[in-house]
N, C-alpha and C positions, 0 to 999 in steps of 0.2 A: 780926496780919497782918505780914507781912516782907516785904520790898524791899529791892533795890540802888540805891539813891537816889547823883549825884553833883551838886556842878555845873559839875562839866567833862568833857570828853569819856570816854569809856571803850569797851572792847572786849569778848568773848566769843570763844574762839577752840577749836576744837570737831577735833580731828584724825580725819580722817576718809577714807577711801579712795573714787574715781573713785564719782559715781552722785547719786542724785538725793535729799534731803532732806526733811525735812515740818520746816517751823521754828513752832512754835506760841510767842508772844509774850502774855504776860499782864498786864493793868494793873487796879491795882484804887485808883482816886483816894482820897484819905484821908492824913492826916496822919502825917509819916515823920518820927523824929529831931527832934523839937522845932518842925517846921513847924505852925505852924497853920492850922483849913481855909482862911482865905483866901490863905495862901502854896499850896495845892494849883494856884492857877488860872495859878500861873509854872511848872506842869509843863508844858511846850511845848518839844518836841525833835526829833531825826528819826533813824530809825532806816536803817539801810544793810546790805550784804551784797554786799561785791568791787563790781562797777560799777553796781550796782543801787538804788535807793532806793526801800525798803520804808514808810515812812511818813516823809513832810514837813511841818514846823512839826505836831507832831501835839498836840491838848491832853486830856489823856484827863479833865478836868473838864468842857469844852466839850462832848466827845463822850457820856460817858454821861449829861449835861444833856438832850442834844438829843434821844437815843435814849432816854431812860429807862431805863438800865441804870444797875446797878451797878457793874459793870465791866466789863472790856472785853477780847476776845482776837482776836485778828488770825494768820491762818494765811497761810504762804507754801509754797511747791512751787522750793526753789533747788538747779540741778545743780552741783556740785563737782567740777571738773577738776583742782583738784591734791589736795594731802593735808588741807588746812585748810578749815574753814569760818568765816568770819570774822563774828561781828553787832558791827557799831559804832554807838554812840548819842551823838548831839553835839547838843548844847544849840541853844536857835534864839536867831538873832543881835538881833532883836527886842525880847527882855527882858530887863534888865540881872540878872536877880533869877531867868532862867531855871535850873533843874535836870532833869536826865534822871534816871526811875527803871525797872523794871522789878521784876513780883513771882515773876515765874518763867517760863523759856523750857524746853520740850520741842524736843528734835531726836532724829529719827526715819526711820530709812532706812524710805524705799517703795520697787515696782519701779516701774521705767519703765516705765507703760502710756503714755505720746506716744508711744515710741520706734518707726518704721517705719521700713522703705526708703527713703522718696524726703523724709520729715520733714515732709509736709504731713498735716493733719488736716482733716477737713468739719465745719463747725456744723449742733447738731444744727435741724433745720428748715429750710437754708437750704442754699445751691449757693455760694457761698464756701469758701474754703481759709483755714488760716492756716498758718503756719510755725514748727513746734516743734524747737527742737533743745536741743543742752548749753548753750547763750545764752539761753534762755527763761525767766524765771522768772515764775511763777502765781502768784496769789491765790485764795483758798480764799474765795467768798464766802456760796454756801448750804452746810449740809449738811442733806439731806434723807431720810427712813424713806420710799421710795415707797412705798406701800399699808398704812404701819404706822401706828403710834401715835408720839407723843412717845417720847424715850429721852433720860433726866435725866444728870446728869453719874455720880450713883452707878451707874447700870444701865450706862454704857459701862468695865466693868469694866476699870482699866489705862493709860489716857490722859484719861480724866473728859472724854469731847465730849458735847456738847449734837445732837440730832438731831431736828431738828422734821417733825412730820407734813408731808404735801406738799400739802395739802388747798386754803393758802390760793395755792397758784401754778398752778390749776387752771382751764381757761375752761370753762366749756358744762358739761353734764348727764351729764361722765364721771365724776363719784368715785364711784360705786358698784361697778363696773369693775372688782373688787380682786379677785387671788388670794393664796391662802395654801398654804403646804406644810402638807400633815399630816406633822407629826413621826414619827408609826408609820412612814410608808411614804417619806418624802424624807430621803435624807443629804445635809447639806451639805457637801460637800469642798471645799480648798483649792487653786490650788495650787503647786508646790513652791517656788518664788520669792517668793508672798506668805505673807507671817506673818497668824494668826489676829486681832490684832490689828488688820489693818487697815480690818477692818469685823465688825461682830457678827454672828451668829447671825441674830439676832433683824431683820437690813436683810434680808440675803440672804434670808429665809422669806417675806417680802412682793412683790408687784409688781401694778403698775396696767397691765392690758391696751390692749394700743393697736393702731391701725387701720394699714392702707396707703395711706387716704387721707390727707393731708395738711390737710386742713379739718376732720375727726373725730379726735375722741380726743388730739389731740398738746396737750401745753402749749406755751404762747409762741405758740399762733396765736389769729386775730382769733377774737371768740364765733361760734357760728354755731347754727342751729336744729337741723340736721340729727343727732339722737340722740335716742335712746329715751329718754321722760320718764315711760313709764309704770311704776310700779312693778310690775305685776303681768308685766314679762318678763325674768326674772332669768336670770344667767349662771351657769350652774354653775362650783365654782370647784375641785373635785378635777380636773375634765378639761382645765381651760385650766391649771392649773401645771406640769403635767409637758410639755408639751404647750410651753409658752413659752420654758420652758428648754433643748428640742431645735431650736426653730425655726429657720429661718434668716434671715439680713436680709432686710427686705420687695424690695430691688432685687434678690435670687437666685432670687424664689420666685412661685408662681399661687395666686392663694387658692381653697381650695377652692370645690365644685361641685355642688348638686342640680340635678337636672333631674327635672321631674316633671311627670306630664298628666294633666288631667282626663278622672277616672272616670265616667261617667252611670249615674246609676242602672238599674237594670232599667227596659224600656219607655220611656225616654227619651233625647234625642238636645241634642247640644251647640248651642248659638245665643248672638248676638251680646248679648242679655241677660246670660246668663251671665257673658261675659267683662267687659263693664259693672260687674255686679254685685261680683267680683273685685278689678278695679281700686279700685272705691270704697271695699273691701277694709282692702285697702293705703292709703290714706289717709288712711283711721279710723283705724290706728293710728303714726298721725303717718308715714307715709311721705312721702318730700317726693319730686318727679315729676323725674326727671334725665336727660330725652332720649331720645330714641329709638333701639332696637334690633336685629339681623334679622341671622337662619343661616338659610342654605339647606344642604338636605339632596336629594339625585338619588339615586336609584335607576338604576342599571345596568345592562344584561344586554349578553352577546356577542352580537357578530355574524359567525356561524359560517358561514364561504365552504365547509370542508372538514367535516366530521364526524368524521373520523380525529382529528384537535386538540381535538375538544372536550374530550375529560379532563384536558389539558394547564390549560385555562382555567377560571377561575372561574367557576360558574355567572351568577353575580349580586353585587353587592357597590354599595355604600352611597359615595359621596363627597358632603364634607361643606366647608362654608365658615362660620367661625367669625369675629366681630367681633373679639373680641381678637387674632388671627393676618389679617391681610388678606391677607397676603403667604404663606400658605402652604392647603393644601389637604390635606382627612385623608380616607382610605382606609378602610374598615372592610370586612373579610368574614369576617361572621357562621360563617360556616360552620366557616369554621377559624381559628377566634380570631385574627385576623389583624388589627393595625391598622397604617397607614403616612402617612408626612406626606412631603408634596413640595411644591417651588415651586409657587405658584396660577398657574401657565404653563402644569402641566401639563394643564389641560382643551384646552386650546387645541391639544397637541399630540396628547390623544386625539380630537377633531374630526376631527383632519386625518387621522389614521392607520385612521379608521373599525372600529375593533378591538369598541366598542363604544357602545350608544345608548343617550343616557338615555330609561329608560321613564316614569320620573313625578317630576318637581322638585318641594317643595313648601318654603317661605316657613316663616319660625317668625319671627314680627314683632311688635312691640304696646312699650309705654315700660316706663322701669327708673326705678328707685326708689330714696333711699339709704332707712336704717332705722337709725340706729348705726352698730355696726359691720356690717352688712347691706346688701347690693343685692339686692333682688327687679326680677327682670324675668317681665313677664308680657305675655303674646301669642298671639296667634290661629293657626294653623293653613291655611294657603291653598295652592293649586295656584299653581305662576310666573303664569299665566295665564289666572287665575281667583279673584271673590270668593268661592266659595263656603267655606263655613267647613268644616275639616276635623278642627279639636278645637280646644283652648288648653292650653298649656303656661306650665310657670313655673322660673325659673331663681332657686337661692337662694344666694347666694354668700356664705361668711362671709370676711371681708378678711383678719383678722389669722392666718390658719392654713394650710399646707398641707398637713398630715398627716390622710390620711383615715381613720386610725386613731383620732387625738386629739382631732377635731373630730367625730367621731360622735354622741357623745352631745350636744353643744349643739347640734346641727343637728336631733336629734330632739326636744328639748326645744321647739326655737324652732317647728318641725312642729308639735308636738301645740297649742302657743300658736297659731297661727296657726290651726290647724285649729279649733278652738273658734272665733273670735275670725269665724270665716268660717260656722260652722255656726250661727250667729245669724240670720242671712240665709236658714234654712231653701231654698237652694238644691239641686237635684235631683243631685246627685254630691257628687265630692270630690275631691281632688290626691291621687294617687298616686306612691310612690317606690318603685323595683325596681333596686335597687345590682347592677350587672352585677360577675363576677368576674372584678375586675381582673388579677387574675395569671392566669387562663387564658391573656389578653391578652400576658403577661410584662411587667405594668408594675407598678412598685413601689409605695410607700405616698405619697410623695414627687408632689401632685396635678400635671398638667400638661394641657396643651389636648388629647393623644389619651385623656385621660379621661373629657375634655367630648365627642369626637366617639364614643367607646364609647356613652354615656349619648343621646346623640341617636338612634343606630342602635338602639339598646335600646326610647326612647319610640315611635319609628317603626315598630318592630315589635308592640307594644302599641296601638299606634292600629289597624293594618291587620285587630288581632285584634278590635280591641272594632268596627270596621264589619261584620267579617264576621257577627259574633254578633247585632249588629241584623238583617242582613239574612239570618240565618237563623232569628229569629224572625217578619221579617215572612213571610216564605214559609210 
């Protein structure tokens, strides 16, 4: 092993053009030039970089003592506004017997991922800023394979880093979570500014799925119950990879959306057992109970003064009021694929304008659920104005997705689970899904709230048809 051992100060001076740095610093304690091991413990130095001090009084005997290493490597992130980059190592004033050594420094152009507009960056978890500019310099504390395996110094072909699995920086009942690329069907590209080196292959093929809520799924927050502990309800992991890599930040996007109602068997009729039965459901399989919920859905028809204008107007058509949008109000008519969202003012100003009346209001009410990454809500069926029950419906939201392409298959997966998991209760029906087409609509893949109000107008008309069909067996 080789070192530049001194015991008086020394430089490193590295000519380099405008940009940002990776300085990797390596110490390996041990006996240099006739030092014996107990002169190693006067290695106590400090290391520097233009106005910056990258390690003080540092003793790399004390250190890999303390930590159980062998030795020791220390990374920095320093921008370089002129042509030089300077590392200086000066002895600590402390030990008359002090010397600086070093066994080898890597310097290594990155791009500037800080670099924004306005030079503020958000922590991840947290509503804080900090302030990154060409004055900033970083310390490299973890490096982490999220969803992978260890990666030894030989497998990081080219800079020899160490890459520890992420498994032990992990709270709650999330690392099973993982997706992988299938190498047949995923390329991994670069691109043009970063070099291949800057991370392997082998990071990039891995990732740990994470939620929109903030208490599920994220590391660095406190533990919490709310996640799936059973193993018998697995994530598929071809559909959530492609699928994670398209997605957008959870602040741009809805997560998807079933909506779905209970079917009754032939000769039977829905009741407040049932919807009981259901709930208790969802709590069997670790649902934890998260407040209560309620859309209203009204039915429509004009109020035709002339006859001559009828063609002009809609026959009929659906408005709807959704929990997630309070402030806004959706339109549906069926007829002609027609959806539309306006301020929730607008009821107020078809009152007054008497254009037209609602003919039947009906309540979709009952508590929401976390499950994981899952909200199940589930709820009863009622007139504005009346308990009688009119069916039960269930809402299954997956958080971290909003491509209702990509999220199909886990949604049906997590369906067929649940449907088992309910048909042990030998209950008289079943949950029903009938995906309305959305592009008749002109809505793209991309979920949003008039896809939730499509899906309500959808169940609504499936309720109207499963009463008619009782009451044209009882007759």
């Amino acid at each position: 092993m080789t070192a530049r051992l001194s015991q008086s100060e020394f430089s490193y001076r590295f000519p380099f053009v405008h940009g940002r740095m990776l300085v990797c610093l390596h110490f390996y304690s041990n006996s240099y030039n006739g030092h014996n091991a107990t002169n190693a413990t006067n290695a106590i130095f400090s290391v520097s970089s233009g106005f910056y001090t990258l390690l003080r009084n540092f003793s790399t005997s004390q250190t890999t003592y303390a930590l159980n290493y062998v030795y020791i490597v220390r990374e920095y992130l320093i921008a370089v506004d002129g042509e030089t980059l300077t590392i200086k190592f000066t002895l600590s004033a402390n030990s008359s017997n002090a010397y600086a050594f070093v066994n080898e420094i890597k310097v290594i152009y990155v791009p500037d991922i800080y670099n924004n507009a306005n030079g503020y960056l958000k922590l991840v978890g947290q509503d804080s800023l900090i302030f990154v500019d060409n004055t900033t310099t970083l310390e490299n504390l973890y490096r982490i394979n999220v969803g992978g395996n260890d990666i030894s110094h030989s497998g990081d072909i080219g800079l020899f880093r160490y890459w520890y699995n992420d498994h032990p920086y992990l709270y709650g009942e999330t690392i099973r979570v993982i997706v992988t690329a299938d190498p047949s069907k995923t390329i991994i590209s670069y691109p043009k500014d970063m070099p291949t080196y800057f991370a392997l292959e082998n990071v990039y093929s891995t990732a740990r799925l994470m939620g929109l809520n903030p208490q599920i799924s994220l590391c660095n927050q406190q533990p919490t119950t709310n996640t799936i502990q059973d193993s018998r309800y697995p994530i598929p992991k071809k559909s959530l990879f492609s699928a994670l890599l398209k997605s957008q930040s959870p602040a741009n996007r809805m997560p998807i959306k079933w909506v779905l109602h209970w079917q009754p068997n032939a000769g039977t009729s829905v009741n407040s057992q049932i919807l009981n039965e259901v709930s208790q459901c969802v709590e069997g399989i670790n649902g934890t109970k998260d407040g209560r919920w309620k859309a209203t859905l009204t039915f429509y028809k004009p109020m035709l003064r002339e006859h001559s204008v009828a063609a002009d107007l809609p026959r009929d058509f659906l408005g709807i009021s959704l929990p997630e949008q309070p402030n806004k109000y959706f339109f549906v008519i069926r007829a002609q694929r027609i959806v539309l969202e306006a301020d929730s003012s607008i009821q107020t100003i078809m009152e007054k304008l008497q254009s037209y009346k609602s003919r039947v209001s009906l309540n979709f009410e009952g508590f929401q659920y976390q499950l994981g990454d899952f909200q199940l809500r589930v709820g009863k069926v009622v007139p504005s104005h009346s308990e009688n029950l009119r069916g039960i419906v269930m809402e299954v939201e997956y958080l971290p997705l909003s491509s209702i392409e990509k999220s199909r298959q886990i949604l049906e997966e997590f369906l067929e689970i649940w449907q088992e998991a309910l048909s042990k209760r030998s209950l008289p029906g079943h949950f029903m899904h009938m995906e309305p087409n959305f592009t008749e609509y002109g809505l793209p893949d991309h979920y949003s709230s008039q896809h939730t109000a499509i899906q309500y107008a959808t169940v609504m008309a499936q309720l109207i048809a499963s009463v008619q069909s009782v009451q044209t067996m009882r007759n």
